[in-house]
N, C-alpha and C positions, 0 to 999 in steps of 0.2 A: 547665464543661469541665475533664476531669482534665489538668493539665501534666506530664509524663514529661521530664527533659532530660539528658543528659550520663551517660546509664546504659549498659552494656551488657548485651544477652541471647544467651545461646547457647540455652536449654532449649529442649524443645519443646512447640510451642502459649503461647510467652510470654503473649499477649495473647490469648488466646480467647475471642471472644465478647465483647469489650469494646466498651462505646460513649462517646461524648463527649470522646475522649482528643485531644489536643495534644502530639505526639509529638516533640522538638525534640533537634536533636545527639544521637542517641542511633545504637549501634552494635548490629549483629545479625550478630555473630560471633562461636566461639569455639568450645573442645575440646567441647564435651555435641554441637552441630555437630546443632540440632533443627532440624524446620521446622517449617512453616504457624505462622508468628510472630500476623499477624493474622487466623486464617479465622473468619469467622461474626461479623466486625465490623460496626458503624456506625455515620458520623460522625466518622470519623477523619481526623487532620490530620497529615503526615506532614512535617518540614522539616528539613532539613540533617540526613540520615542514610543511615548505609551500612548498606548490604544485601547478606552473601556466604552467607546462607543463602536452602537451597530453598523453594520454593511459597509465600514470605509473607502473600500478599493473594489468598483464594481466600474465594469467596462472601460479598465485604465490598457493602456500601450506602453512599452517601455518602463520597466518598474522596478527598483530597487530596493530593498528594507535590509537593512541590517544595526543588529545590536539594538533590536527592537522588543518592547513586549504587547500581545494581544489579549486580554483577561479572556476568563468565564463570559462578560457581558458584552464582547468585543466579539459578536456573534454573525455568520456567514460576512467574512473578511476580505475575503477576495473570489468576487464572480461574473465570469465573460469577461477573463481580462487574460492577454498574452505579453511573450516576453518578460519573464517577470525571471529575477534572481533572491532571494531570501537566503542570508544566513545570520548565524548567532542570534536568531528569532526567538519567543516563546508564543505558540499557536496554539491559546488555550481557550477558545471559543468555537460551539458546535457548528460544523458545516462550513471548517474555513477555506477549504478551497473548493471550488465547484465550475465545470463547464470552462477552465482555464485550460489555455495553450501555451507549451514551450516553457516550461518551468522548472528552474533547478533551485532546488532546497540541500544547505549544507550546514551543518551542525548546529541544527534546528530541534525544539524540544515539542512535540507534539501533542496536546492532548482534547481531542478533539474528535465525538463522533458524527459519524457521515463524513468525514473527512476525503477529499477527495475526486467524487461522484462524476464519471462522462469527464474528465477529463485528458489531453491528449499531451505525448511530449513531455512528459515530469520526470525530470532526473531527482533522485534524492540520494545524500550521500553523508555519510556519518550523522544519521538523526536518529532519535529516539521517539517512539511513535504509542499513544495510546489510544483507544477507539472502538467504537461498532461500525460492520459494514464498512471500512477501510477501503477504500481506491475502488468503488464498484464502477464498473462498467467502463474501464477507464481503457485507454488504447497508448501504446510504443510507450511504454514505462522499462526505466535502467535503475534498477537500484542497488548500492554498495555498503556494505556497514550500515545496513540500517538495524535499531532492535525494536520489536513489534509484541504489542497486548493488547489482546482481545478479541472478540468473537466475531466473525462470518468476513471475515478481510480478504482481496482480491478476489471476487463472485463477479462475475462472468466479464473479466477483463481478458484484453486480446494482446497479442504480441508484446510480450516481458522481459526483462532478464534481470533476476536476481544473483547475487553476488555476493558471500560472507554474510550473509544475515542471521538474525534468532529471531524467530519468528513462533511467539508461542498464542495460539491462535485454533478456534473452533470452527471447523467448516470450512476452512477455508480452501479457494481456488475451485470454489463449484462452478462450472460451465465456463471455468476457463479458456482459452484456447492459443495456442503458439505462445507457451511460457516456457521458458526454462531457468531452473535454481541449480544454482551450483556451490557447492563448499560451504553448504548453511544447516541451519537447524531448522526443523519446521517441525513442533511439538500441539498434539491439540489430534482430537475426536473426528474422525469423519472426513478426512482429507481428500480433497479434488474429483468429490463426487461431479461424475457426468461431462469432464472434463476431455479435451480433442487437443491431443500434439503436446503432451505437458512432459519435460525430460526434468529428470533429477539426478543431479551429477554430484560425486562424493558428497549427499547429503547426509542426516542423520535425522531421520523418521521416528516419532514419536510417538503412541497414542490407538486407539481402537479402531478399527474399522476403514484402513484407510485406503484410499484408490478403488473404488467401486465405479462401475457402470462407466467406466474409462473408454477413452477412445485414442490408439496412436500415443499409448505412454510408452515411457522409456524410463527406467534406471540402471544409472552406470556406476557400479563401485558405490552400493548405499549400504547405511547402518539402518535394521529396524529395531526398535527397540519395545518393547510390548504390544507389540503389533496383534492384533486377532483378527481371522475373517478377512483375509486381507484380497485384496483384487476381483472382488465376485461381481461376476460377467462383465469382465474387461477383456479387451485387447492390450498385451501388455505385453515388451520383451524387457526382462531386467536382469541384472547381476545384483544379486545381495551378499553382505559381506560377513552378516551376523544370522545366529540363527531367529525364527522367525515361530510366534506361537500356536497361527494357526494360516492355513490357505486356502481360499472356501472357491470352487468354482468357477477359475480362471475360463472364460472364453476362446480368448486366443493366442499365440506368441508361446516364449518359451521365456521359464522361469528360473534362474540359476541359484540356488539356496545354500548355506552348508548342513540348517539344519533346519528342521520344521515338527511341531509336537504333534499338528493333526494337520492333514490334507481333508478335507470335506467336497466329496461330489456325489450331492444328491439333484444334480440338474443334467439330463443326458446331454443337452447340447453345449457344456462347457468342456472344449476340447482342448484347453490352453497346459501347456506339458510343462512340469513340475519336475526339475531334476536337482537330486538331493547328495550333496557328499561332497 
């Protein structure tokens, strides 16, 4: 493996098409202001280096970064590239992951909207994440300790599991499907509208209007906490653990509540059963 250390590049396509490198304290910035520094790599190792130029890591194989930072200007960072491991990163450029496979991110500092987008295989694990439209359309995502801000995050991503997160977040998990969160927070307006197979285990629900137009939910042992309007025209079976301020129009399933201020069914076909106590 070639060692690279202590160099910097502005050109562009510095590293094209290069493989076996060890890229160490090395800087990617400067007046020439190129990009796609590594596209068409594999096998690359990337450690203690900054990144203030565009599109670096685009259709690389095997890929390493760590102890690394990507600015504001260090914009769509990695796209069409698999095998990739990131940690002690800072991913602060819009769009930085996109259309990648097979990805684990660890105590990674995110801030970055679009973040995400059609990608497949991303584990993330003790990050901090800030954004719009968060992970859309993404497929087999495992996430643990991750903490999340911001608006419309996981929209219409498929087969998930979350695990101890905070996740404070608007709209999110619209058109989900096969996700399940468990032992997390999810705080934010309008929760998992239009959503198929979505389970919420010892979570802690936040917010207005949440679980409408649901399909195949499930809540086991959940706290809601200002909840209003909550489940209209879903199929839903849950257990809740706290009381709950309003329930408007359950479709189907059964609903286990201890307390509830208003029940609302002005829809004859919402037959979903509401038991209180």
């Amino acid at each position: 493996m070639q060692h690279i250390q202590h160099q910097t590049f502005d050109q562009e396509r510095a590293l094209y098409g290069s493989k076996d490198l060890l890229i160490d304290h090395c800087r990617f910035d400067g007046p020439a202001d190129g990009e796609s520094a590594f596209k068409e790599c594999s096998d690359i190792q990337v450690e203690h280096c900054f990144f203030n130029l565009r599109y670096p890591f685009w259709h690389d194989h095997n890929l390493s970064i760590q102890d690394s930072e990507m600015t504001q200007l260090c914009r769509a960072a990695l796209w069409y590239s698999e095998n990739i491991r990131i940690s002690d990163t800072k991913m602060h450029g819009i769009k930085a992951l996109r259309e990648c496979a097979e990805a684990v991110l660890e105590n990674c500092d995110i801030l970055s909207p679009e973040f995400g987008w059609s990608v497949r295989g991303v584990q993330m694990r003790h990050c901090t994440a800030q954004g719009e439209y968060f992970m859309m359309r993404s497929e087999h995502l495992r996430f643990s300790d991750v903490t999340f801000q911001g608006k419309y995050s996981f929209q219409y991503i498929e087969d998930a599991v979350l695990e101890n997160c905070v996740l404070d977040t608007k709209d999110a998990f619209w058109h989900a499907k096969n996700v399940t969160v468990r032992n997390s927070v999810v705080k934010g307006e309008y929760l998992a509208w239009y959503s198929d197979g979505l389970t919420l285990e010892n979570c802690k629900i936040i917010g207005t209007q949440p679980l409408c137009y649901c399909k195949n939910l499930k809540l086991i042992d959940c706290e809601m906490v200002d909840t209003d309007l909550c489940f209209e025209r879903s199929q839903v079976e849950a257990t809740i653990t706290t009381p709950v301020v309003s329930i408007k129009n359950p479709y189907e399933g059964r609903i286990r509540v201890p307390q509830v201020g208003e029940i609302i069914r002005d829809d004859p076909n919402a037959c979903g059963e509401i038991l209180v106590g």
